[in-house]
N, C-alpha and C positions, 0 to 999 in steps of 0.2 A: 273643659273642666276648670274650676277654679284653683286646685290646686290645693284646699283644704282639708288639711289631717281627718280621717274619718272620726277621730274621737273628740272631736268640734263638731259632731253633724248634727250633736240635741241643742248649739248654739243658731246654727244654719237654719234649724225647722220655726227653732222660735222664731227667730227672722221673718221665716215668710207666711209661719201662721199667724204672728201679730200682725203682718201687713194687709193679711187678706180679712183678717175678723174686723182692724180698724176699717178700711177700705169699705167693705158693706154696709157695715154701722152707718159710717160716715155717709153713704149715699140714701140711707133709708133718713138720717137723720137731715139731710138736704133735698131731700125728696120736694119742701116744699118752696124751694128757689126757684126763680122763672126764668126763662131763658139763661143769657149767658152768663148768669149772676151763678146757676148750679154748679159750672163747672170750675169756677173759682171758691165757692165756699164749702164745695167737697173736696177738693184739693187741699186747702188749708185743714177743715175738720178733720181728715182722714190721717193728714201729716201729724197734726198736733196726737190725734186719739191713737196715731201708732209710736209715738215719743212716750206717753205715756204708758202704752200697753207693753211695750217692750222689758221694759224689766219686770215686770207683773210677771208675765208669761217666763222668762229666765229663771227667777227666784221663785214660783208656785210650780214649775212642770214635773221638780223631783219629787215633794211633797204629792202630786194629786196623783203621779205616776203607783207609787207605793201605795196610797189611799185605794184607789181602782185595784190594785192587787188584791189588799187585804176587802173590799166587796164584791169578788168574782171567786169563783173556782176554776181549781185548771178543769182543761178540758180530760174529760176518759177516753182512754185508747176503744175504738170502735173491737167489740169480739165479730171473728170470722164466722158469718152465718154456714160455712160449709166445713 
């Protein structure tokens, strides 16, 4: 384990959901590199589009978390068919 306080863990998630949405982006968006030119300009693309997405994701996850509350309903307690 890292050793990080559990009420850092909506820091930690942003972390690794910004690196895996930049990361994909990035490969779809280098998708049309040819040989070994791909894996250097997904590299770059990916780093730069998760430097950007990282505070996006930090600063929007408390907002769109409450947003998602307020267009959902809780769930209902299932009644016992017997």
């Amino acid at each position: 384990m890292l050793g990080i306080p559990r009420r850092h863990a909506h820091f930690l998630f942003a972390v690794m959901q910004s690196a895996i949405t930049s990361a994909i982006a990035a490969a779809v968006a280098s998708a049309g590199s040819s040989g070994g030119m791909f894996l250097r300009h997904w590299l770059h693309a990916s780093l730069l589009a998760w430097l950007l997405m990282l505070p996006v994701v930090i600063f929007f996850a408390p907002f769109l978390s409450k947003l998602s509350d307020l267009l959902t309903q809780p769930e209902q307690p299932k009644a016992n068919a017997g």
